[in-house]
Residue frames as a rotation matrix with the C-alpha (Angstrom) as fourth column:
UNK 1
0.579 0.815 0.000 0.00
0.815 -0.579 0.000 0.00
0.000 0.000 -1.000 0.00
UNK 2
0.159 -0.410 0.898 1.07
0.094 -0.899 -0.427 3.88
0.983 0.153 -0.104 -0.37
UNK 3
-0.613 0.070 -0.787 1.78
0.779 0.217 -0.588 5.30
0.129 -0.974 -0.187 2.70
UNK 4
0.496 0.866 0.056 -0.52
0.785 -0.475 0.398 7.76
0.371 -0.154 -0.916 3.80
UNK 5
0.346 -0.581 -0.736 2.29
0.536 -0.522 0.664 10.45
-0.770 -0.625 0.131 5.09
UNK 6
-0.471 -0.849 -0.239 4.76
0.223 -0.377 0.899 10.51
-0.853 0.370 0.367 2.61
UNK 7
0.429 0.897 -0.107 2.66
-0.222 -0.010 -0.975 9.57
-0.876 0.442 0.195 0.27
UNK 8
0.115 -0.742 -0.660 5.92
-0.993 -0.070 -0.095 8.10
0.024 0.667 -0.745 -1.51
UNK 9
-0.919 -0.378 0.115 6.91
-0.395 0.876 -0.278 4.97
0.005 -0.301 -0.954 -0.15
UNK 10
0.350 0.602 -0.718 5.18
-0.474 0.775 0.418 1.74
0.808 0.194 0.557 -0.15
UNK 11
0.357 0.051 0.933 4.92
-0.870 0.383 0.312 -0.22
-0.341 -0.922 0.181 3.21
UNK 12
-0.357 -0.633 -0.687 6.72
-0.354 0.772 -0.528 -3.56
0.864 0.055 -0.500 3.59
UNK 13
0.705 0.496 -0.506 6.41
0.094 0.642 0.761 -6.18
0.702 -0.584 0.406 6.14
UNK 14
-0.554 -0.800 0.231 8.66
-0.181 -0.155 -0.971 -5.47
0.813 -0.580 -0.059 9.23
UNK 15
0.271 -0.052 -0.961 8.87
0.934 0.255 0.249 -5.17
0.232 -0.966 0.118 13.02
UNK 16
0.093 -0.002 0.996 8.63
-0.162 -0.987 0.013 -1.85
0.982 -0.162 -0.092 15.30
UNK 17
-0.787 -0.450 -0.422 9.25
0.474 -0.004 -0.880 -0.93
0.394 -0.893 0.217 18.38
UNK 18
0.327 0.807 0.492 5.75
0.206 -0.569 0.796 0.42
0.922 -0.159 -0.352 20.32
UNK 19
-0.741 -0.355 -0.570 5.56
0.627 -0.061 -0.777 2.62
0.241 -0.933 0.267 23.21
UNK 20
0.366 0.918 0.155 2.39
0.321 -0.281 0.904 3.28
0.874 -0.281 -0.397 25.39
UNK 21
-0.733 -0.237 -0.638 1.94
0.653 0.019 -0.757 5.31
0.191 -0.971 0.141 28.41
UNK 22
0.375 0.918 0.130 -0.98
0.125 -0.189 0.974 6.32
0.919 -0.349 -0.186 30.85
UNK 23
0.632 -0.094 0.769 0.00
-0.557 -0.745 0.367 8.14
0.539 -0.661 -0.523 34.01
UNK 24
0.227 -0.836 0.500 2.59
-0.947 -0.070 0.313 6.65
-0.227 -0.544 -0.808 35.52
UNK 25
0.260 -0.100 0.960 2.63
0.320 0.947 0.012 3.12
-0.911 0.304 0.278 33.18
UNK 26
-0.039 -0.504 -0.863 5.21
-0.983 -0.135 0.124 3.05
-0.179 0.853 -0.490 30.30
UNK 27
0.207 -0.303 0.930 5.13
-0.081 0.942 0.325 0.15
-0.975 -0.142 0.170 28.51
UNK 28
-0.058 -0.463 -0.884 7.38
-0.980 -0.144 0.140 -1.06
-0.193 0.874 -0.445 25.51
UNK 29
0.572 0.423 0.703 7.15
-0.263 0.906 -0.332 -3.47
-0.777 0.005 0.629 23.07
UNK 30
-0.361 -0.848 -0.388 9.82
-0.838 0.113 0.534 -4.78
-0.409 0.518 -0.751 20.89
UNK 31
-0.966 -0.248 0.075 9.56
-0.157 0.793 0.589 -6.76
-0.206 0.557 -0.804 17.54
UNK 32
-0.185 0.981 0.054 5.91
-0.095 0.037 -0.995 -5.88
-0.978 -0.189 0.087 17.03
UNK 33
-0.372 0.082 0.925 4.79
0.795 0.542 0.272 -7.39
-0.479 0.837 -0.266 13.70
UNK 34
0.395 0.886 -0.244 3.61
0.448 -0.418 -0.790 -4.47
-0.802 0.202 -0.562 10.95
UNK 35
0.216 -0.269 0.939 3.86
0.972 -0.034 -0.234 -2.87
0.095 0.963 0.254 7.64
UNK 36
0.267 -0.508 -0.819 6.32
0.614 -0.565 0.551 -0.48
-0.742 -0.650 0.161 7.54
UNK 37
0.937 0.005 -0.351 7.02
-0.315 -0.426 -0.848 2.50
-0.153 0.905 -0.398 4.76
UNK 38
0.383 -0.915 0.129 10.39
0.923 0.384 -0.018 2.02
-0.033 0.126 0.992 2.87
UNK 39
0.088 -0.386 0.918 10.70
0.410 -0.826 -0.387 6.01
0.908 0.411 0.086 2.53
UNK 40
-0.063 -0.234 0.970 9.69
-0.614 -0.757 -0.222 7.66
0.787 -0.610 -0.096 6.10
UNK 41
-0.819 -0.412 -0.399 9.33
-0.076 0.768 -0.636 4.30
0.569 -0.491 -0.660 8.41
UNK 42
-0.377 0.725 0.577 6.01
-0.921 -0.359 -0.152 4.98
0.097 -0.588 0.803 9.33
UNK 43
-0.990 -0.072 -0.124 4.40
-0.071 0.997 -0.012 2.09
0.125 -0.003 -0.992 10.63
UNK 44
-0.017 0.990 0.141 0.74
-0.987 -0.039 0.158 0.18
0.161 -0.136 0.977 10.65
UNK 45
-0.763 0.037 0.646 -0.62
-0.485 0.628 -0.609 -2.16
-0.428 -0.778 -0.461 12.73
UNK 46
-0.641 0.752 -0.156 -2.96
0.041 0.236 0.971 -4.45
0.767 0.616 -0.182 11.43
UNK 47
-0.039 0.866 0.499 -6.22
-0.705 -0.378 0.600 -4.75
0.708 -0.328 0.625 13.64
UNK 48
0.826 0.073 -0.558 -5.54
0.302 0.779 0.549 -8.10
0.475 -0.622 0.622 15.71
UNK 49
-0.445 -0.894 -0.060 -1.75
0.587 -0.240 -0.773 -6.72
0.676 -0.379 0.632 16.55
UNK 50
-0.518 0.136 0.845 -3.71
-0.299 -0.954 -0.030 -3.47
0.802 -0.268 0.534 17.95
UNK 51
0.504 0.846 -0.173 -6.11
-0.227 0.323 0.919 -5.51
0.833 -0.424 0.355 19.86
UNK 52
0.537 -0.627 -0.564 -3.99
0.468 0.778 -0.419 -7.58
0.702 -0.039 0.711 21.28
UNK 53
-0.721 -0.526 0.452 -0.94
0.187 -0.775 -0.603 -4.33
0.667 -0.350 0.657 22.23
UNK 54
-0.050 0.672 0.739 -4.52
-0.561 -0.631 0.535 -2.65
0.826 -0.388 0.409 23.85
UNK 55
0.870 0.471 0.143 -5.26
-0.359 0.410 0.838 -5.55
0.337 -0.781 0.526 26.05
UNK 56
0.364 -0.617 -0.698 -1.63
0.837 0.546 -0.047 -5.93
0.410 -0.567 0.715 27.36
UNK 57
-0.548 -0.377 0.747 -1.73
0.063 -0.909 -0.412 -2.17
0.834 -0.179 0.521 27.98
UNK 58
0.288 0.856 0.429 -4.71
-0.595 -0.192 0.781 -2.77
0.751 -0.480 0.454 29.84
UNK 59
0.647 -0.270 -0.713 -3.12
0.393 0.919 0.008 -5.68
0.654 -0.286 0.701 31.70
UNK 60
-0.520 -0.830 0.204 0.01
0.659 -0.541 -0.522 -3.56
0.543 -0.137 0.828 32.45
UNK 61
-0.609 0.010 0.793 -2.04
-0.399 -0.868 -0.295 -0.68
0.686 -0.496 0.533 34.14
UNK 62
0.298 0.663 -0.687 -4.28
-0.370 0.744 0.557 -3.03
0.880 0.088 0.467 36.11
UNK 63
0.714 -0.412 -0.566 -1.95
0.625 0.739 0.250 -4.85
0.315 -0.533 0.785 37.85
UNK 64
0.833 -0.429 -0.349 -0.12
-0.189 -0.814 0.549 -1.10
-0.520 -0.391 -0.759 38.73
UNK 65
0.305 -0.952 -0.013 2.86
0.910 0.287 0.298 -1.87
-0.280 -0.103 0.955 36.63
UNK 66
0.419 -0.126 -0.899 5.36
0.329 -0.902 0.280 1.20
-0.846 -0.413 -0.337 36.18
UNK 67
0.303 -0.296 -0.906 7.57
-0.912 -0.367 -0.185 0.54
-0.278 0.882 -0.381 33.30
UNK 68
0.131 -0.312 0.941 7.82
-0.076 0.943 0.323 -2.87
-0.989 -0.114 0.100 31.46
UNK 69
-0.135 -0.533 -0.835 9.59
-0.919 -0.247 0.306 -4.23
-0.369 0.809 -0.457 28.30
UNK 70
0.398 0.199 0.896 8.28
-0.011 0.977 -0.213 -7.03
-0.917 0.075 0.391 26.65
UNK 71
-0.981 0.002 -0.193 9.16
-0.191 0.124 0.974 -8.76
0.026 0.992 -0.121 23.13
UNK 72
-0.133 0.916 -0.379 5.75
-0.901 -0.271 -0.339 -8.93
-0.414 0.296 0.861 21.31
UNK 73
-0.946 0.031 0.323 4.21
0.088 0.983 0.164 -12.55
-0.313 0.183 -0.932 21.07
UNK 74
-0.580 0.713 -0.394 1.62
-0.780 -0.348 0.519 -12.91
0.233 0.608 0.759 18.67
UNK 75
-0.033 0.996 -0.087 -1.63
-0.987 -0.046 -0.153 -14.05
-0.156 0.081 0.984 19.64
């Protein structure tokens, strides 16, 4: 697909790095699956990845954590 930014590059299949935070929970994820531009590196998530990311953010504040680093494990 185009990307929607550059509006140059075409996306590719890769791996990103996500980072979420909500008041006093950071949480990173490393090696998240998604389609990445080849020009400015923007990245998209498909719709199960996002789900997923949401409901280990939700996990993560929940359970009070402050700052965790996971690798991303798909589903």
């Amino acid at each position: 697909m185009n990307c929607l930014i550059c509006k140059v590059g075409e996306t590719q299949p890769g791996t990103v790095t996500v980072t979420l935070e909500r008041g006093a929970t950071t949480l990173v994820l490393k090696s998240v699956p998604a389609q990445v531009c080849n020009n400015c590196g923007e990245a998209y998530l498909d719709e199960s990845t996002t789900t997923q990311i949401m409901d280990t953010a939700a996990a993560a504040l929940d359970a009070g954590v402050q700052v965790e680093i996971r690798t991303f494990q798909a589903a």
